[in-house]
N, C-alpha and C positions, 0 to 999 in steps of 0.2 A: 504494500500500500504506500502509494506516496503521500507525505505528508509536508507543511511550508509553514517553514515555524519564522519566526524574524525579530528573537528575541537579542540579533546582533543590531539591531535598530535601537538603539538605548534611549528611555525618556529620563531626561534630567525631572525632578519629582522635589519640592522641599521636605527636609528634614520634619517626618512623621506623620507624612501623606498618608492617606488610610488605602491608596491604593498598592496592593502587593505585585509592584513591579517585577522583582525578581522570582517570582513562580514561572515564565518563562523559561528563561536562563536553566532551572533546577527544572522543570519537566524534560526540555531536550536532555539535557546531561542524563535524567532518568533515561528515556525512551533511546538513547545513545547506547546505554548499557546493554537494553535489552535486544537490538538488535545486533550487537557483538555477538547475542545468544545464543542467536536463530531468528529472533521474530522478523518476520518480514514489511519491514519498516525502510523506507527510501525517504531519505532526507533532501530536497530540493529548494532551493532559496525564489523564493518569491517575485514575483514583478512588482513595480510600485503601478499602483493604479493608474490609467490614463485621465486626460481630463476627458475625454468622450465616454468613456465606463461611468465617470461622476456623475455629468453632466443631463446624462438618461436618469436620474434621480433627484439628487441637488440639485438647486437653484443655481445659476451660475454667481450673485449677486454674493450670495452665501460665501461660495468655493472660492469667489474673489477673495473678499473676507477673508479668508482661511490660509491661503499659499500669503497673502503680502500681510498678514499680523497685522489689520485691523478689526478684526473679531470688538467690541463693544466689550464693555468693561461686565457688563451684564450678562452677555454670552459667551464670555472666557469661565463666570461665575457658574454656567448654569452647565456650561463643556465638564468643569472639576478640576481642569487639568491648565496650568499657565502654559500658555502660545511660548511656541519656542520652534526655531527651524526643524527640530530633533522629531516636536509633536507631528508636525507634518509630514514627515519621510515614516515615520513609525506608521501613521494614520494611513499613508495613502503603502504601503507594503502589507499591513494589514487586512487592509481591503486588499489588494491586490491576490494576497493571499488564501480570501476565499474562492476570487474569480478563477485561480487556478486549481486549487480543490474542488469546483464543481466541474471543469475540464478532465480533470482526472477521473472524477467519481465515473461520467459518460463515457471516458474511455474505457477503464476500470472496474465497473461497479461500487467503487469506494475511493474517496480519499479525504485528507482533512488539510482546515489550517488548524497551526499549535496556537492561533491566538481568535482575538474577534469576537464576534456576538455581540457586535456592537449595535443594537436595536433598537436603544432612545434617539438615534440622530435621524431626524423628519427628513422632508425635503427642504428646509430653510433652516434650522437649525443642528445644533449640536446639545447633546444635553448626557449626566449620570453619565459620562467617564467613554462619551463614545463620540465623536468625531462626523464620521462618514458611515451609513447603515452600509456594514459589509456584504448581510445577506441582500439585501436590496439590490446591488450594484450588482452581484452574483447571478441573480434572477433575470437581472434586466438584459444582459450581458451575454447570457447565453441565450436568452431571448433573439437577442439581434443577432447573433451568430447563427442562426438558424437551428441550433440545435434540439430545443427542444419548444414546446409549444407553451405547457403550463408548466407553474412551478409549487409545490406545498414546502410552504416553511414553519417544523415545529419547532417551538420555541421553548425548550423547559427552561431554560434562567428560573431564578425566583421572582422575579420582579416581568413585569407587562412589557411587549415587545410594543410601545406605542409612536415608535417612530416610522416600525414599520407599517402596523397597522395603518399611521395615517399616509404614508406614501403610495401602500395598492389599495385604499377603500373604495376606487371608482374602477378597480379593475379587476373584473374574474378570473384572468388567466393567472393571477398569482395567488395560492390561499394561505390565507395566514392563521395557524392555531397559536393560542399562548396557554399555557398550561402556569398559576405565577398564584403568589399571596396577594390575596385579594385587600386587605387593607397596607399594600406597601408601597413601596417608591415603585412610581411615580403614582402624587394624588389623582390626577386627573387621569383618568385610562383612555384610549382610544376604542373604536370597535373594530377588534379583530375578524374574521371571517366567523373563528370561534375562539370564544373565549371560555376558559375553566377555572372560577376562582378560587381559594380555598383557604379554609381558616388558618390563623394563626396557629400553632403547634400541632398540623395536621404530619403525621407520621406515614410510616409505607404504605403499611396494609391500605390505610386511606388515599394516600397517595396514587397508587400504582390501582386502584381499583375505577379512580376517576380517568387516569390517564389510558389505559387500553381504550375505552370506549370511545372517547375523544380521538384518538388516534386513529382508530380502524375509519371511524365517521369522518375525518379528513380526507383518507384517502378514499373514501365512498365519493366524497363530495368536488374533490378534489382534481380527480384520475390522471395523478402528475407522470411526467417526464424525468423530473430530475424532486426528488427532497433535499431540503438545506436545513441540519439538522443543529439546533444548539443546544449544546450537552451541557448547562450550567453546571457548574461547584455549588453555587449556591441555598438551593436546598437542605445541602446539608447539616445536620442538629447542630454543628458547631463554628455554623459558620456567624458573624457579627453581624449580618444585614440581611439575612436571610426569615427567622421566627418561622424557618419549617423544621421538620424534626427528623428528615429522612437519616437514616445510617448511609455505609460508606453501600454495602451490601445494597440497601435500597434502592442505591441511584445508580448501581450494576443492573441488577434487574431492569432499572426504566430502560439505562443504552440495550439492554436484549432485546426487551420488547418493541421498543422503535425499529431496530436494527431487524427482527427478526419479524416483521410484520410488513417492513420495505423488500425483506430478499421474497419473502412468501407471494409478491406479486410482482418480482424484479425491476425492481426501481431503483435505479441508482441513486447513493447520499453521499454527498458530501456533509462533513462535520467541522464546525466550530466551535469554541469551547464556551464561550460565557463566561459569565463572574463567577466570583472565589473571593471572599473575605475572612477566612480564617486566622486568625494570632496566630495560630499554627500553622504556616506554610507549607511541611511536608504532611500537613493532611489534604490542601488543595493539587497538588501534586500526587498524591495517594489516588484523587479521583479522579482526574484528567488523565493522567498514565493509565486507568483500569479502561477509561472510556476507548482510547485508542487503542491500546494490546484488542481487548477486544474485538472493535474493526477491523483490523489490522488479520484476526485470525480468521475472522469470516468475508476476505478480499474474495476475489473470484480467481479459482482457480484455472 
């Protein structure tokens, strides 16, 4: 399976930023390991996104904004992250690097980026730690490539994909499911194609019993070309921003059953990983590493 990690793109971050930059850096170095092993992991670096990949999404007025660092003092606030040449090349590699994991996935069956899920950023803005919507760009991308015709994008993050949401609301050939806690970031939700909300300290069994049906029901509703699958960390019981309760096991089981309910009708998926805010860094890396070995073992033969 190939995967496009681009944790060589470094974001300068102030001293006690709550975002866990360096879980990048430590998943490759993981997933490094394990294909010494055997596992069958191809490491391939990224392209940085075009402006015409953007541009079929974001506003160009925005994207202005974004490459010459006049982002508003408001919209650098609401991004998370300080404007810096570094945020740019990271942003636009990032994205890059989903457009190339759904390339791969169509050739493949499978493939991922090691970063991304970045799904609060609309068509005009940036917002919650995300830039440029990766899956969106991804969609639209192999859209105009002629590749595929529709796209379903499920969304496990903890949190509501409503950037994307509001980017394809006037368009059916992209479906968008969010699976997320229902009273979390962000307040205002968008309307997803479907949306699954779910309580505060809801755990697997609850989890994973909401999730199957939503899932099959997408792809009923759906009848994709290509899925863009985001495998958040988030979820899980110990994560800081999360207030779900799933175990590490849990949210093995969800990448099964995604995983194994797209081979059941041969859909190819590209995966990207979503948030992670654990104190404990090699627990976020505990679950992004299980997310991909997994893929990785179910590629196409």
């Amino acid at each position: 399976m190939r995967v496009f990690p681009c944790d060589r793109y470094r974001l300068p971050l102030p001293e006690g930023h709550s975002f866990p930059i360096d879980k990048y850096a430590l998943l490759r170095r993981r997933l490094e390991e394990h294909a010494a092993a055997g596992a069958a992991i191809e490491f391939v670096e990224p392209h940085a996104a075009t402006d015409d990949e953007l541009a079929r999404v974001h506003e160009r007025g925005y994207l202005g904004r974004v490459m010459a660092g006049r982002l508003s003092p408001d919209e650098v606030r609401r991004i998370g992250f300080p404007w810096s040449r570094e945020l740019v090349e990271r942003s636009l590699r990032s994205t890059g690097a989903a457009v190339d994991a759904a390339a791969a996935a169509l050739e493949d069956g499978i493939g991922a980026s090691l970063a991304g899920g970045t799904h609060h950023a609309g068509s005009n803005w940036g917002e919650g730690y995300c830039v440029f919507n990766d899956t969106a760009v991804a969609a639209r991308e192999m859209q105009a490539r002629g590749a595929v015709r529709r796209v379903l994008i499920l969304d496990c993050d903890v949190h509501q994909g409503n950037g994307t949401a509001e980017i394809f609301s006037h368009d059916p050939s992209v479906f968008t499911m969010s699976i997320h806690g229902a009273r979390n970031f962000p307040l205002r939700k968008q309307a997803s194609s479907l949306d699954v909300p779910l309580e505060d300290g809801c755990g697997d069994e609850e989890y994973l019993a909401a999730l199957s049906p939503a899932v099959e029901q997408s792809f009923d509703r759906a009848t994709p070309d290509l899925v863009l699958y985001i495998a958040g960390a988030d979820p899980y019981e110990g994560d800081r921003l999360g207030r779900l309760r799933l175990s590490k096991q849990g949210l093995l089981e969800r990448d099964r059953r995604v995983l194994g309910i797209a081979r059941g009708v041969a859909v190819p998926v590209a995966i990207v990983l979503g948030g992670g805010y654990c104190r404990e860094i090699e627990s976020i890396v505990d679950i992004h590493a299980a997310t991909i070995l997994l893929a990785a073992s179910r590629g196409r033969s």
